[in-house]
Every structure is written in structure tokens, then in C-alpha cells.
C-alpha positions as CSV (number, residue, x, y, z in Angstrom):
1,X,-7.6,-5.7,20.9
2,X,-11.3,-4.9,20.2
3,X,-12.1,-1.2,19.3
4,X,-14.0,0.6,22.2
5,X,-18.5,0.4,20.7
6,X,-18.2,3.9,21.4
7,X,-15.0,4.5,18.8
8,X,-16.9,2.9,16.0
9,X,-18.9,5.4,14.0
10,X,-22.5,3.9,13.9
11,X,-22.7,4.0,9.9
12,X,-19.3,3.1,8.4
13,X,-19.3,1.9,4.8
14,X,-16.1,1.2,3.3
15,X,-14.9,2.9,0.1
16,X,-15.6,2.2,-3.1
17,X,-13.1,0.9,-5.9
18,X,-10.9,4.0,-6.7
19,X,-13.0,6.1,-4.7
20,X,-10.6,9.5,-3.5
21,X,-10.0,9.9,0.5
22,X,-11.9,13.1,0.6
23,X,-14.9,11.4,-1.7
24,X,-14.9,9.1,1.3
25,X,-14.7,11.0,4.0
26,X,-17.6,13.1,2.5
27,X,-19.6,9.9,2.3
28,X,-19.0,8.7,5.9
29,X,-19.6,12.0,7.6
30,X,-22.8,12.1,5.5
31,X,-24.0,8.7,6.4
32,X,-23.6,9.5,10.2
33,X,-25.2,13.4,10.1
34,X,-22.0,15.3,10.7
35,X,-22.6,18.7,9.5
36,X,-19.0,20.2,8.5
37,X,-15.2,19.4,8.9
38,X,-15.0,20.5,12.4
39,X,-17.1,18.1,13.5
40,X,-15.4,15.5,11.9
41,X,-12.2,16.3,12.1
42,X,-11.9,15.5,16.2
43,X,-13.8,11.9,15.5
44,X,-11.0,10.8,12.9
45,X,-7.9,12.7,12.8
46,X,-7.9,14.5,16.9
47,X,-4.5,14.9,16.4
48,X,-5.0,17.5,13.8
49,X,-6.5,20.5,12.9
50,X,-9.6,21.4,10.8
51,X,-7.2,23.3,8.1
52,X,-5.6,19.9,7.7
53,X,-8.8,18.8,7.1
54,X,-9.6,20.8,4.6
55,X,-6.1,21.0,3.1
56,X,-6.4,17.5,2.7
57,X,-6.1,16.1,-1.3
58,X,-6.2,12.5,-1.7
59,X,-2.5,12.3,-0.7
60,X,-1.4,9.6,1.8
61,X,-1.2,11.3,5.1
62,X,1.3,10.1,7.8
63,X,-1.3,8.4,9.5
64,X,-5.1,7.4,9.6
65,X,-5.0,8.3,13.2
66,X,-8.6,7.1,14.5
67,X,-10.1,7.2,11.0
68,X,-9.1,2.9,10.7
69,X,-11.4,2.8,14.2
70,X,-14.2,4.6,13.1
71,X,-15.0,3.5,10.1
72,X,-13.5,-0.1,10.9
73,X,-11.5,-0.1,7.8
74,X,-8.2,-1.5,7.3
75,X,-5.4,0.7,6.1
76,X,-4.5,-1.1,3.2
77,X,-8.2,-0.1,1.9
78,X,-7.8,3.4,3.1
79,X,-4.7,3.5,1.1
80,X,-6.3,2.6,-2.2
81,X,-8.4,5.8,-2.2
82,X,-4.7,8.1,-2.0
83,X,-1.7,7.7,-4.4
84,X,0.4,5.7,-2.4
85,X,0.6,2.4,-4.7
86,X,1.1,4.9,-7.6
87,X,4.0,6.3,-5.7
88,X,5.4,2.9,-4.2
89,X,5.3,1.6,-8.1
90,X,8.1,4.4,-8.9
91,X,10.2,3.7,-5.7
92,X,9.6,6.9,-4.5
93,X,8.8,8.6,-0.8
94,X,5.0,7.7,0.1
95,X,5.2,11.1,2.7
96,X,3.1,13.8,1.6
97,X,5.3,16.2,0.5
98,X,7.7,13.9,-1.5
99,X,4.2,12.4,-3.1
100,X,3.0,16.3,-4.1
101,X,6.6,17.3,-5.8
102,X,6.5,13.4,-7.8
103,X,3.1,14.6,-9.4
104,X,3.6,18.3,-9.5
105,X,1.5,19.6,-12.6
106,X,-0.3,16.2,-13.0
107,X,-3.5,16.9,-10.4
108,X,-6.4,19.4,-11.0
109,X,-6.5,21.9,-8.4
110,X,-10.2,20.9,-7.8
111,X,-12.7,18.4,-8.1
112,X,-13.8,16.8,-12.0
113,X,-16.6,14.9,-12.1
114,X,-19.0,13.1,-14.2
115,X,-22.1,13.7,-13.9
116,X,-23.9,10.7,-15.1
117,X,-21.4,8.8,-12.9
118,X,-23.1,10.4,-10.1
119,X,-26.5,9.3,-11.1
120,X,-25.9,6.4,-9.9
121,X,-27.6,4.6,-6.4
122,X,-23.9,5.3,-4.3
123,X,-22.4,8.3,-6.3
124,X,-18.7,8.8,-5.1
125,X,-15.8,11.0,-6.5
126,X,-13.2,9.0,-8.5
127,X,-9.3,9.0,-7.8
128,X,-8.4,8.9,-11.9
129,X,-10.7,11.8,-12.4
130,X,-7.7,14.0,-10.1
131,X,-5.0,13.6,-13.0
132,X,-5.9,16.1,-15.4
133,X,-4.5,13.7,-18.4
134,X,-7.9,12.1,-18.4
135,X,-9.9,14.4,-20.1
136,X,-13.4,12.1,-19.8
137,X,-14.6,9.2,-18.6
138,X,-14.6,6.3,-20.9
139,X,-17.6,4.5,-19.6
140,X,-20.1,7.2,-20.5
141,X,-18.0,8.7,-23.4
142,X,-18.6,12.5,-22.2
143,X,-16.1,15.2,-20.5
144,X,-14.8,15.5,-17.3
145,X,-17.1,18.7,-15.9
146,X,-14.5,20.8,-13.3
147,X,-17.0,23.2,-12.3
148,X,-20.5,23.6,-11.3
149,X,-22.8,23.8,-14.9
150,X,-25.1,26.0,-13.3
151,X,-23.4,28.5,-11.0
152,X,-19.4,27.9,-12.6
153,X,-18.7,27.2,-8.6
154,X,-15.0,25.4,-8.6
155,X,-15.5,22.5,-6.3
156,X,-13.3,21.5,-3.6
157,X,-12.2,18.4,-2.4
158,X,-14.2,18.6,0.8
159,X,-16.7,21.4,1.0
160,X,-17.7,23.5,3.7
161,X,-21.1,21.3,4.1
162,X,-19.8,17.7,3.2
163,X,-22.3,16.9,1.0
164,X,-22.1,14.7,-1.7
165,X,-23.2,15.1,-5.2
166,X,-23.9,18.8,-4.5
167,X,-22.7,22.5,-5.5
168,X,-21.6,24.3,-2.2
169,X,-22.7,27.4,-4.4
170,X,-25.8,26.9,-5.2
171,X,-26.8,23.8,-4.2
172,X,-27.8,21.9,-7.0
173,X,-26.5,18.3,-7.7
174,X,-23.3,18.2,-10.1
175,X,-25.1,15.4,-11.5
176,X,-27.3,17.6,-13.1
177,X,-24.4,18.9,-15.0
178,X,-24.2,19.0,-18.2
179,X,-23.1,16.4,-20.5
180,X,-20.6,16.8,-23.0
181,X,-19.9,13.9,-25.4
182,X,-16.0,13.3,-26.5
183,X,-15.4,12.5,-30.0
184,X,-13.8,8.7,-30.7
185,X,-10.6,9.9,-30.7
186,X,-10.9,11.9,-27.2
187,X,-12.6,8.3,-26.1
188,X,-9.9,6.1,-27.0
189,X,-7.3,8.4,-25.7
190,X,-9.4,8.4,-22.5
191,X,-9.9,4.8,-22.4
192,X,-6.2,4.4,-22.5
193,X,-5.2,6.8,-19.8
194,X,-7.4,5.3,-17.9
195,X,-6.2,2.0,-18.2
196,X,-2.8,3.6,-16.9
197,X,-4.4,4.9,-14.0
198,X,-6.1,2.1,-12.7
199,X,-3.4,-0.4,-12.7
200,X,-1.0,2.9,-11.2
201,X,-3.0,3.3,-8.1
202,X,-4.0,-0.3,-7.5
203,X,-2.3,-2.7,-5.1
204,X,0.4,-4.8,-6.9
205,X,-1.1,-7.8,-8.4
206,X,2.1,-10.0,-8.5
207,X,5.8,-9.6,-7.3
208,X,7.5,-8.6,-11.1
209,X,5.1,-5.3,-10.2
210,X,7.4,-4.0,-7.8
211,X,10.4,-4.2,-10.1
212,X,11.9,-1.1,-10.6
213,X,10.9,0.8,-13.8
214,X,14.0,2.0,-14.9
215,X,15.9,-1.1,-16.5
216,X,12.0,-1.8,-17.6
217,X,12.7,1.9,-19.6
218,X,16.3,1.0,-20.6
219,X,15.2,-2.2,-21.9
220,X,12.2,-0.9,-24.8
221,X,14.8,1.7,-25.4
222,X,17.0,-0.5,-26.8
223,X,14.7,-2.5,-28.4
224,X,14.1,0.4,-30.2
225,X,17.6,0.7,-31.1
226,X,17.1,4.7,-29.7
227,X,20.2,6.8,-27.9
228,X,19.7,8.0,-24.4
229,X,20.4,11.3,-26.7
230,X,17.4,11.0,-28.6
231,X,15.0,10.3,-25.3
232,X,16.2,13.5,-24.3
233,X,15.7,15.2,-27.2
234,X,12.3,14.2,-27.7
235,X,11.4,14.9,-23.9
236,X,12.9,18.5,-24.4
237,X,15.3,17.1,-21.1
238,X,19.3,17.0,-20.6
239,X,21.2,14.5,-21.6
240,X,21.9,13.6,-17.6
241,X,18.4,13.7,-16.7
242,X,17.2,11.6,-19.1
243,X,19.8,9.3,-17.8
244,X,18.7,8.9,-14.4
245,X,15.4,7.4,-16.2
246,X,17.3,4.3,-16.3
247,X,18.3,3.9,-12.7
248,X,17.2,1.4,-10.5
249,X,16.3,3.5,-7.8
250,X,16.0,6.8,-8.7
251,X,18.4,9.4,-7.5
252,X,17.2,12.4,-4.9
253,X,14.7,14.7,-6.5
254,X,14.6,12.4,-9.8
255,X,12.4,13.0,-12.4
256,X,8.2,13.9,-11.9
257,X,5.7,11.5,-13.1
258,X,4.9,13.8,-16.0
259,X,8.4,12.8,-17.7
260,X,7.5,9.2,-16.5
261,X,4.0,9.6,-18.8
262,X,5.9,11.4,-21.6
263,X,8.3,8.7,-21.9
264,X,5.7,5.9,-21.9
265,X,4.1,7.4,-24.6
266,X,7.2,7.9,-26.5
267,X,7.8,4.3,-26.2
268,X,4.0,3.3,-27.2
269,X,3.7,1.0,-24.1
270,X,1.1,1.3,-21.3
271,X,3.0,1.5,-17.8
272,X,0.8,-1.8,-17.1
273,X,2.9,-3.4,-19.8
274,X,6.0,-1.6,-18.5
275,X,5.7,-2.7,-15.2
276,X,5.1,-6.4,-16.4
277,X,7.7,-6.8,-18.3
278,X,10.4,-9.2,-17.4
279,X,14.0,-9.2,-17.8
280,X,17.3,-11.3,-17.1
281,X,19.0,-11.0,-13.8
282,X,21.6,-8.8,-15.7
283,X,18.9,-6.7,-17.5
284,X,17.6,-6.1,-14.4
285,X,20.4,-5.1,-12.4
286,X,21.7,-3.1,-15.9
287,X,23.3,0.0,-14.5
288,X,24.4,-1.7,-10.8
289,X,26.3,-4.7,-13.1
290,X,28.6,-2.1,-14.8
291,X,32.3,-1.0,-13.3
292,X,33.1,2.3,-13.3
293,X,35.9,1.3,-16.1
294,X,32.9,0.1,-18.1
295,X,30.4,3.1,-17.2
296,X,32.8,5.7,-18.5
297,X,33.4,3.5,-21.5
298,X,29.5,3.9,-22.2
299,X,29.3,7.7,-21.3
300,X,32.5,8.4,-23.5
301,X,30.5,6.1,-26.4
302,X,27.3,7.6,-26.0
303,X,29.1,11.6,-26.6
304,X,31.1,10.1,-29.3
305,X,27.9,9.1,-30.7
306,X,26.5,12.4,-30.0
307,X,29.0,14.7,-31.3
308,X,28.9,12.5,-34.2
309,X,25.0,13.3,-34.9
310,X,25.2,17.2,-34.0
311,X,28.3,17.2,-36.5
312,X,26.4,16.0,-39.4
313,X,23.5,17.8,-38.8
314,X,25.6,21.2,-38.7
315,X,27.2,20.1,-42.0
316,X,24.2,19.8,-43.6
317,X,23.2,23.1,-42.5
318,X,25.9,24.4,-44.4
319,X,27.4,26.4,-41.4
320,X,30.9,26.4,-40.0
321,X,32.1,23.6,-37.9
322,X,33.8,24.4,-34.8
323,X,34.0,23.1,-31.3
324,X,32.0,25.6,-29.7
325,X,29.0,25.6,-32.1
326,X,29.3,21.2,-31.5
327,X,28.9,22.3,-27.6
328,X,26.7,24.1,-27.6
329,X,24.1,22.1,-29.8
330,X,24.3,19.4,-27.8
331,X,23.5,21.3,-24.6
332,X,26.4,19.9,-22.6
333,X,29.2,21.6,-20.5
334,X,32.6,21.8,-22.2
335,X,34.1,20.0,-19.5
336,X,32.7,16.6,-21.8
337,X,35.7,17.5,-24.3
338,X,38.2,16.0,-21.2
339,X,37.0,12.5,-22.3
340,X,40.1,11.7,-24.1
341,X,38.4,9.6,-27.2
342,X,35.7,12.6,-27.2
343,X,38.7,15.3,-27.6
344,X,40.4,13.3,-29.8
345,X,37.5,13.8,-32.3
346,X,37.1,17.8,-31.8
347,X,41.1,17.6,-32.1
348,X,42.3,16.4,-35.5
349,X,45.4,16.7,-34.9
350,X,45.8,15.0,-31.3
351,X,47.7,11.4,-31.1
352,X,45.3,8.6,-30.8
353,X,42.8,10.4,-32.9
354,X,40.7,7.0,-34.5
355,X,40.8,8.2,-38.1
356,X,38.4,6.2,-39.3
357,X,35.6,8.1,-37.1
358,X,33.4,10.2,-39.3
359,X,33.5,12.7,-37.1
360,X,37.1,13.0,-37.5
361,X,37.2,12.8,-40.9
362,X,34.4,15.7,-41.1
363,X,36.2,17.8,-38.2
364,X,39.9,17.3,-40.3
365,X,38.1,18.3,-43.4
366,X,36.6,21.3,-41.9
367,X,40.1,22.4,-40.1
368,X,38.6,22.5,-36.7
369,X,41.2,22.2,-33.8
């Protein structure tokens, strides 16, 4: 069915690459001479209010409503200018809420810019410019401005006047601003991130994409001959957090996007390379392929291992070994000493102790039991 003539906005250019939904929103009601959000608000979203208007921060709402009529734009394009790709790529709930709590602490509270990206003939506000990871923009080598150089006015997504390219403070273009240059080191690390960014909040390119990320993450670790231990040591995480990293789908509340990026750099990968990489059917389906025989055979492994490394490292501290002090340096409940193997090597003297074990031989030698 054909959209009413009178549903169609009579300007309606569709966003740019990247461009945030509030950048374009800005743009359209310009283009057509709305004024302010209450004027716009009852031509795109009418089942709403104004404060969800202006509440609004790139995030994928529940619906376009009329906005896909009026500006005759298809959702999937409308889509591009939230997170919702970033968010599908991780498996996670593409509702509002569910996409704020996955990248709590990532987001700037208000709108960075560039300023010489504004100079140019369609100036628009940039989705990568909203992690605050990206310090500057790599194609002009300068610093992400998050305030008004003239007046220090914090921008909001959508101002009060919808105007683009323009302090609601004191009115003067942002892309006046003032230009800050990054060093090379600032520009690489730039460069990189945003690199991540792009391919995050871009439409898959191909199915091996939309594999999930977690055997991608168990996979390099491997490769890197690391512990799930040692990922959470780095991370400053517990030991059973960081092993919900490796899950296929990730369990209810899982970890934020911030570990994700932490992890990824840890690794030295790019999530583009991440997300491409491809692996066996049994790779791929790592932690769904294992009985529960064979899973607590690798969680009573991995603490053997564990208890092993803590052990040493308290002997070469010179300090007393004992079962509480192994406790509590790895960070884990007590309760991990019921693993029989695992209390066999805190126990000396318990049948079925494997003597050979370093860590029995260390915890025999130091009388702990």
C-alpha cells in the first residue's frame, strides 16, 4: 500500500553513512522548517511524547512509528543510524533498555563533534563520535570537541531549536570550534577504534558475521596458550565471569561491551577480525559439545591449575602456605575445595592425593592439611 501524499514530509533526505538518529532527525525537521521537537514529534513518532523526544539517544527505539512514512525511509536504513547491528553482533536484546545496560559507561553523555567535519556542504553528527573510546577523528587528525569552544555550552543530542551545526547557547556554529591536533600515537589509536566501530554498527556483510563471539574469544585464547584464570586476572573480573566470555549465547545480564573491548585488546585483534574468524563445527559449538562429565573435568582442571599458580607465587613470597591464604588469593568461595582432585591437593594427606602434582608436593612440604 502507497503512503497517503499528505504523510510524506515534502523534503525527506535519507541519512547519511553512520549518521546518529538524532543527527537525522535534526536534519529532516530542518530541511522541512519545523521549529522545535514539539512540532516534530506528532509528525513522526504521534504515539509518543515530546520528553521521549528529547530523551531520545541514538538507541533503537521499539518502533519508527510514522518516521519510515515521512521521511520514506526503509527501516533497515533507519537502523544504521542507532546501535542495533552493534548489539545484534553480540547476541544481545536490541530493546532499549537491554541496549543502554550492554554499553553502560561506553557513550558520552552529550554530543562530540568535529568541527572541520562539519565544514563540510551536508554537515551531520557521527554515530562513532558517541563511544567515548574514540578520542578524535582520524580523517582530520584533531580531537573530538564535547562542548561549545566559545560559550563551553554541553550540547545535546537534539536541541531545543533543531538546528544543525549550531550552539543552542550562543548560537555560533560548532564548526567554528576549535581545532585540536592529536599526536601520531593518539591518531593511530583513533584510527583503530574507529575501524572497530564502523564494522560494529554496520549491517553484516556476510553470514560467518553473525557467529557468536564467544567460541571466536575461546578460540585466540587458546592460541595464546592463556588460562581462563589469567583473562580474568588481567580484566580485574572473576574467575566465573570471565567464563561466561566463552559462551555461545551469553547468559542473562552477561558481561558490558566495555569487557567485550578490553578483552579484544588483550587479545591484539580487531573485533572485525574476531567476528571473521572461522572455526570447526566443534570449535564452534565448544562449550554446547561438552557433557557435564567432561565440563566438571575442565572446571576441576582449570582450579587445579589455579591453585597450582597462587601456590607458587605465595612460595616465592616467602609467606606461610595454608588453605585459606590459597582461597583467598584466588578470589574464589571455599566451596571449590569439594572438587575432590582440588581437595586432594590442599589435603596431603587424603587418599587419591596425585603425588606427583607440584602442588602437592609444595603443600606436603609446607605441612598444610
Amino acid at each position: 500500500m502507497q503512503p497517503d501524499y499528505f504523510e510524506v514530509l515534502p523534503i525527506h533526505p535519507h541519512p547519511q553513512p553512520l549518521e546518529t538518529l538524532t543527527s537525522y532527525l535534526t536534519r529532516l525537521a530542518e530541511a522541512n522548517g519545523i521549529p522545535n521537537i514539539c512540532r516534530l514529534q506528532p509528525i513522526i513518532f504521534p504515539n509518543r511524547n515530546a520528553d521521549d523526544l528529547r530523551g531520545m539517544k541514538d538507541l533503537s527505539p521499539r518502533s519508527f512509528d510514522s518516521l519510515l512514512v515521512a521521511a520514506l525511509c526503509s527501516e533497515s536504513a533507519l537502523q544504521m543510524t542507532t546501535f542495533y547491528y552493534l548489539i545484534q553482533k553480540f547476541k544481545r536484546p536490541t530493546n532499549s533498555t537491554k541496549m543502554a545496560s550492554f554499553l553502560h559507561g561506553q557513550l558520552a553523555p552529550k554530543l562530540r563533534y568535529c568541527p572541520l567535519c562539519l565544514q563540510n556542504d551536508l554537515p551531520c553528527y557521527s554515530l562513532p563520535w558517541r563511544f567515548s573510546i574514540l578520542a578524535g577523528c582520524p580523517q582530520h587528525g584533531c580531537l573530538l570537541l564535547d562542548c561549545c569552544s566559545y560559550c563551553g555550552y554541553e550540547i545535546p543530542f537534539l536541541t531545543v531549536s533543531l538546528k544543525m551545526n549550531q550552539c543552542p547557547g550562543c548560537g555560533i556554529a560548532l564548526s567554528a570550534g576549535r581545532v585540536v591536533p592529536m599526536d601520531n600515537c593518539q591518531q593511530q589509536k583513533a584510527q583503530a577504534r574507529y575501524g572497530d566501530l564502523v564494522f560494529l554498527l554496520s549491517p553484516p556483510k556476510n553470514n560467518i558475521e553473525l557467529g557468536a563471539i564467544g567460541p571466536r574469544l575461546a578460540y585466540w585464547r587458546k592460541t595464546r596458550q592463556w588460562t581462563v584464570g589469567e583473562v580474568a586476572k588481567h580484566l580485574n573480573i572473576r574467575l566465573r565471569t570471565a567464563l561466561t566470555f566463552e559462551h555461545r549465547i551469553p547468559k542473562r545480564g552477561g558481561l558490558k561491551f566495555g569487557k567485550y573491548l578490553a578483552y579484544a585488546d588483550y587479545l591484539g585483534l580487531t573485533f572485525e577480525e574476531l567476528f571473521n574468524t572461522v572455526l570447526t563445527p566443534d570449535e564452534e559449538c565448544y562449550h554446547q559439545s561438552l557433557s557435564p562429565e567432561q565440563r566438571f573435568d575442565r572446571q576441576e582442571t582449570r582450579l587445579l591449575h589455579q591453585v597450582q599458580q597462587v601456590v607458587n607465587n605465595i612460595q616465592e613470597d616467602g609467606l606461610h602456605l595454608s588453605q585459606e591464604k590459597v582461597t583467598r588469593a584466588m578470589g574464589t568461595p571455599l566451596k571449590f575445595t569439594k572438587l575432590p582432585q582440588t581437595q586432594s591437593c590442599l589435603d596431603p594427606d587424603q587418599p587419591g592425593l596425585p603425588t606427583s602434582s607440584p602442588v602437592a608436593q609444595a603443600t606436603k612440604r609446607a605441612g598444610m592439611g
